[in-house]
N, C-alpha and C positions, 0 to 999 in steps of 0.2 A: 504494500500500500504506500502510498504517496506522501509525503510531508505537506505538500501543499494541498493536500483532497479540501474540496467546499466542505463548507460547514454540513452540519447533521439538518435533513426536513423531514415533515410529518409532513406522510401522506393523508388524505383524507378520502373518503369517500369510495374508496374500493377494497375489493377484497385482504382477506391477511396474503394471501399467496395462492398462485394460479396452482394450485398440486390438490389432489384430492383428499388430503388429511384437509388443509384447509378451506376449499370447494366444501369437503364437507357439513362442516363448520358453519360457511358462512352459507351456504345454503338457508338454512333454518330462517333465515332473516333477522332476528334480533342479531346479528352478529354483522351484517354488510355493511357497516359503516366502520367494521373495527379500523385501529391505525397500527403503521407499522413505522418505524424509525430509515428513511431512504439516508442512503451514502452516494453522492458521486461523486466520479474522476477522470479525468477524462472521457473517453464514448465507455466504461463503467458505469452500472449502476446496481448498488448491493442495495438490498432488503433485510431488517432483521426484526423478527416481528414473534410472535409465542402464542403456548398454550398453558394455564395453570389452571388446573379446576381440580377438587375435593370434594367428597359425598360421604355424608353419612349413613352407612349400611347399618341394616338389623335386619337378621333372619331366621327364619325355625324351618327346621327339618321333621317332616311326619311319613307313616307309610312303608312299604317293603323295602325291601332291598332288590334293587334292579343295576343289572350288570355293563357294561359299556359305559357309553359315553352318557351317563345319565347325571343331566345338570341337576336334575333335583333330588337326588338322592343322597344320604349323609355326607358319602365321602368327597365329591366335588362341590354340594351347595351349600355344604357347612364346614366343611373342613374337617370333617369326623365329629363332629359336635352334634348335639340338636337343636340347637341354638350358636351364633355368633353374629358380631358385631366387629366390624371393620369402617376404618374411617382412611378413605384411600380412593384412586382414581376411579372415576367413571368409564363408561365407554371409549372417551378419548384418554391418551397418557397426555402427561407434562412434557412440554419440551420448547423448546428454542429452533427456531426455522429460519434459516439465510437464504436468502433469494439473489441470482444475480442476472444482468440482462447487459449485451449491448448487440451494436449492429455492424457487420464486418463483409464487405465485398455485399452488398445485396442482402445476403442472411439474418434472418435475427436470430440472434444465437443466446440459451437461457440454461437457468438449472437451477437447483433445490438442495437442499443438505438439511436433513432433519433429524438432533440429537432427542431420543425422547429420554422419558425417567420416570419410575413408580413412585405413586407419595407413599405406600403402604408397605412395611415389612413385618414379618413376624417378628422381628427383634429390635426393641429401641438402643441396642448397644452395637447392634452390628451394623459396616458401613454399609448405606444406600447406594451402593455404587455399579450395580448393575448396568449399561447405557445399551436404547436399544437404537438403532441406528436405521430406522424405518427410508428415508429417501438418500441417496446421494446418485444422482440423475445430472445429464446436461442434454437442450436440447436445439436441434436447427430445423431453420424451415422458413417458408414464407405465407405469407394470408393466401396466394393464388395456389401453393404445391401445396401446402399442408406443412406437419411438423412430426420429424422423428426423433426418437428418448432414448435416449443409450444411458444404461446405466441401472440403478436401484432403485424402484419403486411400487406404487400400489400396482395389484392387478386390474383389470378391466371387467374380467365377470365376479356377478355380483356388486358388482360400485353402485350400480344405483339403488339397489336396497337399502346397502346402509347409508350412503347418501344422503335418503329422505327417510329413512327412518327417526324416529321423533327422540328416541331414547340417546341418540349419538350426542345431544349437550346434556343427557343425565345417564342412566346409571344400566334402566332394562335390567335385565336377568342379573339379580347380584351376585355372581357364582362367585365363592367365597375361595374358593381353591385358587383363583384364577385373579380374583380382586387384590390377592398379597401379595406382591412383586410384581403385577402387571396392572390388570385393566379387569372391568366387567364386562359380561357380554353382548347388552343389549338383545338381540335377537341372532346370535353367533348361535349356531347350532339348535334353534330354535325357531324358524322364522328365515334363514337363508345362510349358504355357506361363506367363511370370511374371503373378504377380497386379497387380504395375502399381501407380502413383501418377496418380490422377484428381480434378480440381475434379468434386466429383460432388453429387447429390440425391440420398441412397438413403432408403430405410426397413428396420428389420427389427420384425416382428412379436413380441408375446408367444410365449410358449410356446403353442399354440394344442390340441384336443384328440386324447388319444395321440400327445405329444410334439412335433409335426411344429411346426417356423419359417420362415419363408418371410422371404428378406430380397431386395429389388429394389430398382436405383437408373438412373438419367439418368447417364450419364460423360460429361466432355466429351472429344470424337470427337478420333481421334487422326492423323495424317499416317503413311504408310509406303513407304519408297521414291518410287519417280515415282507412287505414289497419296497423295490429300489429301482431305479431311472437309471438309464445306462444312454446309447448311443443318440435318443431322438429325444430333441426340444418339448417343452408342452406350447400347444397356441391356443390363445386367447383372441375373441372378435367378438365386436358388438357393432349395430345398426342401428341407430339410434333418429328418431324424426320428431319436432318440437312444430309444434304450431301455437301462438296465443298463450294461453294456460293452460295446451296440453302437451305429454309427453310420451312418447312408446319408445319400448325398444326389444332388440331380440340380438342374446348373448349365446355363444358356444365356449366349450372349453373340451381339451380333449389331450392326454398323454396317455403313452404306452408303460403298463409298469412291470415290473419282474421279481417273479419269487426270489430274495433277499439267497445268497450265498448260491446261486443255480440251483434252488431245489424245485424249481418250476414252476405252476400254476402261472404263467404272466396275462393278465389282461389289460384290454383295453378301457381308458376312460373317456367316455364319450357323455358330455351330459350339454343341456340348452337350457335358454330363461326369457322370459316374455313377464313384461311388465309394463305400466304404465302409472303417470301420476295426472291429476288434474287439478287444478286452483282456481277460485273463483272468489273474488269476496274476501268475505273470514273463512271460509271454507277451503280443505284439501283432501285429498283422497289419494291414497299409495295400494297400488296391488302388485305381487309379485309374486311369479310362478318358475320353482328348479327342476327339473327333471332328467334322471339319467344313468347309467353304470356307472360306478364308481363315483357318485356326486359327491359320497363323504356326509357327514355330522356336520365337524367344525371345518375339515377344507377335503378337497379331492383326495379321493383317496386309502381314506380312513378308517374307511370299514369296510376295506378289501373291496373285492367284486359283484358289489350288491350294490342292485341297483336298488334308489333312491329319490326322495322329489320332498320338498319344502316349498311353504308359502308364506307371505307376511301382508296384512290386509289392514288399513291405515285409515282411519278419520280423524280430522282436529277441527277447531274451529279456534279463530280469534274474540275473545269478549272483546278485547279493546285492542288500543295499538300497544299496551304493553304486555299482556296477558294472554295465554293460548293454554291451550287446552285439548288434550289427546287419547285419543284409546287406540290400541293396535293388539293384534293378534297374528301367532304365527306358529308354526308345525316345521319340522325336520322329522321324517321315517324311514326306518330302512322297509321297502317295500314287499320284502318276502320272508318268508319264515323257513330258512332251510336248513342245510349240515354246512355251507359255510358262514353261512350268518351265525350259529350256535356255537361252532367252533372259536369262529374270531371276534363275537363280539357279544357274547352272554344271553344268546335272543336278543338282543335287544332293539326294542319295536319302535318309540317315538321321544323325542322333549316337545314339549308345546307350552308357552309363555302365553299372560296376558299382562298387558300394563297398560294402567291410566296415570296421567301425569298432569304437572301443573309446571309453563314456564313462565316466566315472572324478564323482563328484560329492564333491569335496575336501572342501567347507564348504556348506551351505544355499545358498548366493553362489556359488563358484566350483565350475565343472565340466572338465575336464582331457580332451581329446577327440584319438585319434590315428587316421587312419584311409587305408588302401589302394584306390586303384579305377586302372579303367581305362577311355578312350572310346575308343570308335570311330567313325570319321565316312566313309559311304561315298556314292556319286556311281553315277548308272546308267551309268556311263561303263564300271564296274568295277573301279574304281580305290576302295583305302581307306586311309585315316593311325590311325593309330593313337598315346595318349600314354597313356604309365603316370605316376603320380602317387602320391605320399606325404605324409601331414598331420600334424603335432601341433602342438599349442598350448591355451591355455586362454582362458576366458571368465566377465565377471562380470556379475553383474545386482546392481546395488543400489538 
């Protein structure tokens, strides 16, 4: 950097940062005016701008014992407990986002760098020092060719779920396993698979004509359970078409995986999503449908070669311009009941969340977010757990 760089400005009026942690974020709308601190330097220009938000969890665990990835069950929705109480990240982590942009030969050439961190640990004496490193991406392009991303970041399916789902400025599923050193889940294995951190190649298209964008990428392939990724990429694609205050879109995703050490079984995963949102008024509406081999719980993959399908189904309304107000609902199943399903994943048949919420937007920066649900996590065994949950806490973007 420079000894002579201009002084420090506050932007105003735009988003925290063009990346889909922050997209995300500022989506919701109490948050589009956040500011971010701009640096320039010559044809330079850095952004450095954040997330800190805290919630306060309380939860009870009731019900069987159900095997797999069962968010409501003792061992991941309480932490072995039947009751606990964490005070620690929401859906979104903490972290510090740099942004940089210039323009070189024709190109605009950008990138992102996203240090996150847990507010929660099991231990108040041990250090917090975990760092999870969710973006470091650069990218080129122009408004008429488009723009391609080399580097670290979100994936493309599934982004719009969580996106617009309502829980990403609070809390959703407060999986207690998963809330100390990281994050909650909102509707992660519950309502849609996560969109993932990938060394990836994508592209996304201009606007192209009567709205439609098309964005596709190369991810580098990922291991699950005793399956592993060996010589081919996984690819991710979405089509996406916005008119007014509507949206649709249609997502694939698809990698080859391999029984772990040569012992065989490899399949293919192949799964799709179709969704849409609509806005009008004080009023929104989110639907989204997964379906497919190997769709996974919480990401591709997960639960071996069973195929799979989740939904997440979304109303809010605005009372005012500071206040909204939400309910949603949503399912993740594995959709057969057979010998590798029993084998690899205890029976285990569905999680389904409900959550209503209350968000409160304090200042342009801070939003104030409380909210109630419930999961259910059940087994073809017949057998189901159940854990009720309670959220508040607040959140900043600067």
């Amino acid at each position: 950097m420079h000894a002579n760089r201009e002084p420090a400005k506050h932007r105003t009026g735009q988003h925290l940062a063009a990346t889909i942690a922050i997209a995300i974020a500022g989506s919701f709308g109490t948050v589009s005016n956040a500011l971010a601190v701009e640096i320039a330097s010559g044809d330079w220009t850095v952004d450095v701008g954040g997330i800190v938000n805290t919630y306060y969890t309380s939860v009870s665990c009731s019900g069987d014992a159900v095997g797999g990835p069962a968010l409501a069950g003792k061992a991941l929705g309480c932490s072995g407990e039947n009751n606990k109480t964490t005070i620690g990240n929401g859906l979104l982590p903490s972290g510090l986002i740099t942004k940089f942009k210039t323009s070189q030969n024709g190109l605009e050439i950008g990138g992102t760098i996203g240090i996150m961190v847990a507010a929660a640990q099991s231990s108040a004496i041990a250090s917090n020092s975990e760092v999870d490193v969710r973006q470091a991406f650069f990218t080129i392009g122009t408004a008429e060719a488009g723009t391609l991303k080399i580097g670290r970041d979100y994936g493309i399916f599934a982004s719009n779920a969580i996106l617009n789902d309502m829980t990403l400025i609070g809390a959703g599923a407060p999986t207690q396993a998963t809330q100390r050193g990281r994050v909650t889940l909102g509707h992660i294995g519950a309502g849609y698979t996560y969109l993932n951190n990938y060394g990836q190649l994508s592209y996304t298209s201009p606007v192209l004509g009567q709205g439609f964008t098309f964005t596709g990428g190369l991810m580098s392939p990922v291991d699950a359970g005793a399956y592993s990724s060996k010589s081919y990429p996984q690819f991710q694609g979405q089509l996406a078409w916005a008119t007014g205050g509507f949206k649709a879109w249609v997502g694939v995703v698809s990698q080859k995986f391999y029984g772990a050490g040569g012992s065989g079984g490899s399949f293919d995963a192949n799964a799709a999503e179709i969704g849409a949102t609509f806005n009008s008024g004080p009023f929104g509406l989110l639907v989204n449908y997964e379906d497919g081999k190997g769709l996974g719980i919480l990401t591709e993959g997960d639960e071996g070669p069973i195929n799979g399908r989740a939904y997440l189904i979304q109303g809010t309304y605005k009372l005012n311009d500071k206040l909204k107000f939400g309910l949603n609902y949503g399912e993740s199943r594995n959709s057969d009941n057979n010998a590798t399903n029993a084998a690899l994943n205890a029976s285990f048949k569905s999680n389904s969340n409900v959550t209503g919420g209350l968000y409160y937007a304090l200042t342009k920066s801070v939003t104030l977010a409380g909210e109630l649900g419930e999961t259910r996590s059940k087994d073809y065994l017949g057998n189901t757990a159940k854990q009720f949950g309670g959220s508040f806490g607040g959140i900043i973007f600067f």
